[in-house]
N, CA, C and O of each residue as an XYZ file, in Angstrom:
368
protein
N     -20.342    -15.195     26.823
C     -19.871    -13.836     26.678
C     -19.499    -13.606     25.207
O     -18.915    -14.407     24.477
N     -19.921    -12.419     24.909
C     -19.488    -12.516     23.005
C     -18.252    -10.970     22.754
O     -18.409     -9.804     22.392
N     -17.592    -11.439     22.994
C     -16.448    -10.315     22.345
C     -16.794     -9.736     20.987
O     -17.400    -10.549     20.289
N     -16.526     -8.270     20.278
C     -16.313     -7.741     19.501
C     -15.470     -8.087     18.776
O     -14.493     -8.315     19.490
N     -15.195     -8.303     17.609
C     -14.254     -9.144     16.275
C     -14.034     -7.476     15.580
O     -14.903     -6.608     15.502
N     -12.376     -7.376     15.063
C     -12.137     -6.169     14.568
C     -12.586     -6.744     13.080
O     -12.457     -7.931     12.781
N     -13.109     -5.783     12.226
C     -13.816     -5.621     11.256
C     -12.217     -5.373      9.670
O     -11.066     -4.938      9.713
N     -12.784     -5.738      8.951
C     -11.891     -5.619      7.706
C     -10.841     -4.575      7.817
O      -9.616     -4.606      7.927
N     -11.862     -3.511      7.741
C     -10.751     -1.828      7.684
C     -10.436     -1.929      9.071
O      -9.975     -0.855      9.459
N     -10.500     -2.804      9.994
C      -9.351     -2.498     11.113
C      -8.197     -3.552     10.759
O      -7.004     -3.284     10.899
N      -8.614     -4.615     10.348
C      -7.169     -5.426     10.020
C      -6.279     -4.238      8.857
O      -5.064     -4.064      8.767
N      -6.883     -3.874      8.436
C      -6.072     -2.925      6.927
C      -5.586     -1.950      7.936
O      -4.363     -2.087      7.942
N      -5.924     -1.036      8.791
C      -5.318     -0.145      9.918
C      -4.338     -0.280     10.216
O      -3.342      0.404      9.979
N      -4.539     -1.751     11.141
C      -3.292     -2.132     11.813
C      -2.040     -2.380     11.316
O      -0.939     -2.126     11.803
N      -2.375     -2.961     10.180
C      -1.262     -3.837      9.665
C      -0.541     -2.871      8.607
O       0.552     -3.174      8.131
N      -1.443     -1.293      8.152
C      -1.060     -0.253      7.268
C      -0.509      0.605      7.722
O       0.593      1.060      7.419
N      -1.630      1.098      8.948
C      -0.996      3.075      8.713
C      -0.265      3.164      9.601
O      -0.220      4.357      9.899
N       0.521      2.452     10.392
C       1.987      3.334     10.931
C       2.675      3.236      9.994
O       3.330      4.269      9.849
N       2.921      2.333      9.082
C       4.264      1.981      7.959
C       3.998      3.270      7.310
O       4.807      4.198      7.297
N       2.866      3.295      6.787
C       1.989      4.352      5.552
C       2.536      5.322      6.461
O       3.623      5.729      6.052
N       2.213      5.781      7.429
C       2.926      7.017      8.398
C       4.000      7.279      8.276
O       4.275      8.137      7.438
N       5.266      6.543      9.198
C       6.292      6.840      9.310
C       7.137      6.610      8.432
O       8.354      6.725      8.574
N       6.549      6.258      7.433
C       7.258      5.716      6.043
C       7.319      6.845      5.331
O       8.232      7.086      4.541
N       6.406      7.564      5.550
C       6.400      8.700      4.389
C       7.433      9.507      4.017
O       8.310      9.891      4.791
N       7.361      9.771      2.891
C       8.788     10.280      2.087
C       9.631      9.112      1.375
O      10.283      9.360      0.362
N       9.583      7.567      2.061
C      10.743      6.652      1.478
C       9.839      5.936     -0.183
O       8.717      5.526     -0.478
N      10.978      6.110     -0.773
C       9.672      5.229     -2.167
C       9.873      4.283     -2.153
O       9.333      3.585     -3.011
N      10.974      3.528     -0.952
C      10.600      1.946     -1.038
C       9.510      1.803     -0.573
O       8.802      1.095     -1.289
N       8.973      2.206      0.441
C       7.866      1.920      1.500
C       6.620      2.350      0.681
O       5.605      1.853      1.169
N       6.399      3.051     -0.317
C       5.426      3.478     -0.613
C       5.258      2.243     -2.077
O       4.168      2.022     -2.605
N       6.472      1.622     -2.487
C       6.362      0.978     -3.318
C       6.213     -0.482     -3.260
O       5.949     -1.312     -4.129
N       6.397     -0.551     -2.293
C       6.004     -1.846     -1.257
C       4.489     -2.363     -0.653
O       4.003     -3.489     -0.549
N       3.935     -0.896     -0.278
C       2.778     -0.901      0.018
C       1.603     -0.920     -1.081
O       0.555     -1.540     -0.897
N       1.946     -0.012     -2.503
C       1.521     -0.370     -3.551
C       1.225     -1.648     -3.740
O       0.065     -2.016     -3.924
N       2.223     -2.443     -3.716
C       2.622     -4.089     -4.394
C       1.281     -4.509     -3.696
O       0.206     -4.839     -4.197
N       1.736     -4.377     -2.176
C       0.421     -5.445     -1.633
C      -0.877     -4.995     -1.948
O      -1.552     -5.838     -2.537
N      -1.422     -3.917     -1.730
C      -2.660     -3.174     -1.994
C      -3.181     -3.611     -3.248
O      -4.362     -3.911     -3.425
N      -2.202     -3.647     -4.197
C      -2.362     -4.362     -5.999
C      -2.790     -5.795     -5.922
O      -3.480     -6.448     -6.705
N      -2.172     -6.155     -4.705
C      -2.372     -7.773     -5.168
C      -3.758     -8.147     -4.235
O      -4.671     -8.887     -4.602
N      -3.657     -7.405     -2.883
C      -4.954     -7.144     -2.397
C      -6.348     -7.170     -3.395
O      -7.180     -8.067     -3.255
N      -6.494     -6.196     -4.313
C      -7.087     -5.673     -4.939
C      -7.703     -7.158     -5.855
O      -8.863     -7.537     -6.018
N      -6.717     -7.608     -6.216
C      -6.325     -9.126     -7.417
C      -7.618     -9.690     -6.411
O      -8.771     -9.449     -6.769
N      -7.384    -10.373     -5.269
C      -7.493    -11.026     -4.615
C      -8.954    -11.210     -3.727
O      -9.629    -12.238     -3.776
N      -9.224    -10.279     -3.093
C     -10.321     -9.880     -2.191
C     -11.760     -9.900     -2.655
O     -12.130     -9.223     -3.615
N     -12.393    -10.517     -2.111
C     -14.055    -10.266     -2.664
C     -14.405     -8.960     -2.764
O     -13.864     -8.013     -2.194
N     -15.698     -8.932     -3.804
C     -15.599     -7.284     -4.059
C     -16.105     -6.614     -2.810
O     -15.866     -5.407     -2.815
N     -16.749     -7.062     -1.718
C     -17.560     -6.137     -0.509
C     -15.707     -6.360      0.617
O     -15.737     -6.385      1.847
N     -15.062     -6.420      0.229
C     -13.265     -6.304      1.136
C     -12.722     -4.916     -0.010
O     -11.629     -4.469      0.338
N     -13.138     -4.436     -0.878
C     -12.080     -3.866     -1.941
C     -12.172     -2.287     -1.462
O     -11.240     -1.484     -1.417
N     -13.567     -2.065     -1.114
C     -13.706     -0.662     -0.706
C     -12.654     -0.305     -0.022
O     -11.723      0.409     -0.394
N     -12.815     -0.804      0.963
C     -11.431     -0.767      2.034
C     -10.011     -0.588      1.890
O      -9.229      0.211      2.405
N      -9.813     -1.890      0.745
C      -8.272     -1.438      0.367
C      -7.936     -0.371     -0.489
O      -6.808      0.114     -0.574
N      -9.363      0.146     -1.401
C      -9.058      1.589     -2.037
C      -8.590      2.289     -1.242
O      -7.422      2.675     -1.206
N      -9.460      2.541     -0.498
C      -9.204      3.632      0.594
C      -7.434      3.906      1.485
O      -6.884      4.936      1.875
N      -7.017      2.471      1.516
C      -5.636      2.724      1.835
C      -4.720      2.949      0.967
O      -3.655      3.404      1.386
N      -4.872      2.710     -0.368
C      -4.493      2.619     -1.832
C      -4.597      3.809     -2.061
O      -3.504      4.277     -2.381
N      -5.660      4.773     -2.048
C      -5.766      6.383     -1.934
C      -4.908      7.271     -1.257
O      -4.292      8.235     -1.713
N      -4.959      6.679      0.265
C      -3.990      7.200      1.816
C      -1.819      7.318      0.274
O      -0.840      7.964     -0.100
N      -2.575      6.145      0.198
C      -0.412      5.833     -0.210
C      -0.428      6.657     -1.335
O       0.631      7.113     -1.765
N      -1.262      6.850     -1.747
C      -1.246      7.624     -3.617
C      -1.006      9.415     -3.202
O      -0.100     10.131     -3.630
N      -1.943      9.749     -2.403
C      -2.068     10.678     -1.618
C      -0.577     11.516     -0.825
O      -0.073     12.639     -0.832
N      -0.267      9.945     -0.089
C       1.584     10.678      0.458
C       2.334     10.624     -0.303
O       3.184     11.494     -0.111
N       2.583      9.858     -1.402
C       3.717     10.067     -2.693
C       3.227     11.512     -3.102
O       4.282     12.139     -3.007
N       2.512     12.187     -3.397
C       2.183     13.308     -4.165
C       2.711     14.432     -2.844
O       3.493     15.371     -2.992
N       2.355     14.212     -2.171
C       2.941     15.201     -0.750
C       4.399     14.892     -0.711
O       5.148     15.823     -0.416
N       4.824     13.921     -0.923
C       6.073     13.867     -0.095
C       7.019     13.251     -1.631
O       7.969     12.501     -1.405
N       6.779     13.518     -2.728
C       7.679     13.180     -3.443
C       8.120     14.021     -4.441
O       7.134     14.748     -4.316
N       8.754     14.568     -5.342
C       8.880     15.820     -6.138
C       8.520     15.131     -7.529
O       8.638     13.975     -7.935
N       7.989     16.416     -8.149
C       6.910     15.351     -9.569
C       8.238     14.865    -11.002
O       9.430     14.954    -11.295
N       7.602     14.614    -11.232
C       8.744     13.688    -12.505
C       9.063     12.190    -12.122
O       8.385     11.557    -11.312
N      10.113     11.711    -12.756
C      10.754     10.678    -12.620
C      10.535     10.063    -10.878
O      10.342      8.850    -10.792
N      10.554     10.564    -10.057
C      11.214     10.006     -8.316
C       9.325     10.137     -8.524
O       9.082      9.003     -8.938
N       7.895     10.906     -8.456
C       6.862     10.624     -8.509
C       6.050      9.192     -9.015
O       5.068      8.614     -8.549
N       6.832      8.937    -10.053
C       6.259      7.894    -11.133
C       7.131      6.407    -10.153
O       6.710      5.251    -10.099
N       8.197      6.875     -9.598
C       8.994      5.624     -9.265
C       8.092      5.417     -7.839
O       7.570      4.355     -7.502
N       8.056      6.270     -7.337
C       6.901      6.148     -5.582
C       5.913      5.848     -5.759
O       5.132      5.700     -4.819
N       5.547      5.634     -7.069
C       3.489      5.501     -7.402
C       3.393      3.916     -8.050
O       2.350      3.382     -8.426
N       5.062      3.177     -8.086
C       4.646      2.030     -9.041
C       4.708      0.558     -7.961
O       5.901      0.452     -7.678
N       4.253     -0.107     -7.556
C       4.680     -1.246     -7.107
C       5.448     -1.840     -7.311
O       5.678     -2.130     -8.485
N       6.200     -2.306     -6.329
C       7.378     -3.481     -6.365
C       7.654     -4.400     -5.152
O       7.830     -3.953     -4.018
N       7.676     -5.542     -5.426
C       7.375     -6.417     -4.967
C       9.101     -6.707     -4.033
O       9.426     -7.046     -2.895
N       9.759     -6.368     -5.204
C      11.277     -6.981     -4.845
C      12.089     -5.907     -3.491
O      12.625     -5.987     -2.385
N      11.708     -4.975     -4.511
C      12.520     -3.781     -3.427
C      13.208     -3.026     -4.786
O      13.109     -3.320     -5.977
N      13.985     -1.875     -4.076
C      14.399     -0.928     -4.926
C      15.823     -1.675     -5.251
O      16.445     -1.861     -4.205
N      16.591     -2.212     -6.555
C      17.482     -2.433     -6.763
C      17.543     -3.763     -6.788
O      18.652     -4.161     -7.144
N      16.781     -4.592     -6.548
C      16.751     -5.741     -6.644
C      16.291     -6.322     -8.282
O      15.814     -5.634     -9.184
N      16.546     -7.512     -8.305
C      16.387     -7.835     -9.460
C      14.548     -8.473     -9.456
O      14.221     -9.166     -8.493
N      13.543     -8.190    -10.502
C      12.401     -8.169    -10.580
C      11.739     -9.302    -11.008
O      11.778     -9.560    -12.211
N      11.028    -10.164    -10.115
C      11.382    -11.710     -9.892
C       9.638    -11.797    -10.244
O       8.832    -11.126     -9.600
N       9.312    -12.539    -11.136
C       7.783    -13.183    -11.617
C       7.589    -13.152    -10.191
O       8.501    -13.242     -9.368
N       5.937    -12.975     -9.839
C       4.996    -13.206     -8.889
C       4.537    -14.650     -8.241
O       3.852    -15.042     -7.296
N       5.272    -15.171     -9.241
C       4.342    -16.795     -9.835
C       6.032    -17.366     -9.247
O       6.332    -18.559     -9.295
């Protein structure tokens, strides 16, 4: 019997767009999701990258909807790994 295997952009689905959803509006969550998508990006063979654009777009997309432009825009659009207020700790 051969089961169906979920495909790249469904692991990126699952594991993305409710956070990416119900997250929207918080710039930790959007800055969080940045981080990984960035390091995604680092990481992934190039035929996996399409994919994570595309969720990388989705998050770029709700900061501009849901954030007011200036300063709080630029802070929702940057990755961070640590969290908001935390101290900003090498990757390595």
């Amino acid at each position: 019997m051969i089961f169906p295997s979920p495909a790249w952009e469904d692991f990126l689905s699952i594991a993305l767009d409710e956070t990416r959803l119900f997250g929207e509006g918080s710039i930790q969550i959007s800055r969080r999701l940045r981080s990984l998508l960035d390091d995604l990006l680092e990481r992934v063979p190039a035929e996996r990258r399409a994919p994570v654009e595309a969720q990388l777009a989705l998050v770029e997309a709700s900061v501009r909807r849901t954030s007011s432009e200036g300063a709080e825009q630029v802070l929702a659009g940057t990755g961070d790994r640590q969290g908001v207020g935390t101290p900003r700790l090498s990757p390595d």
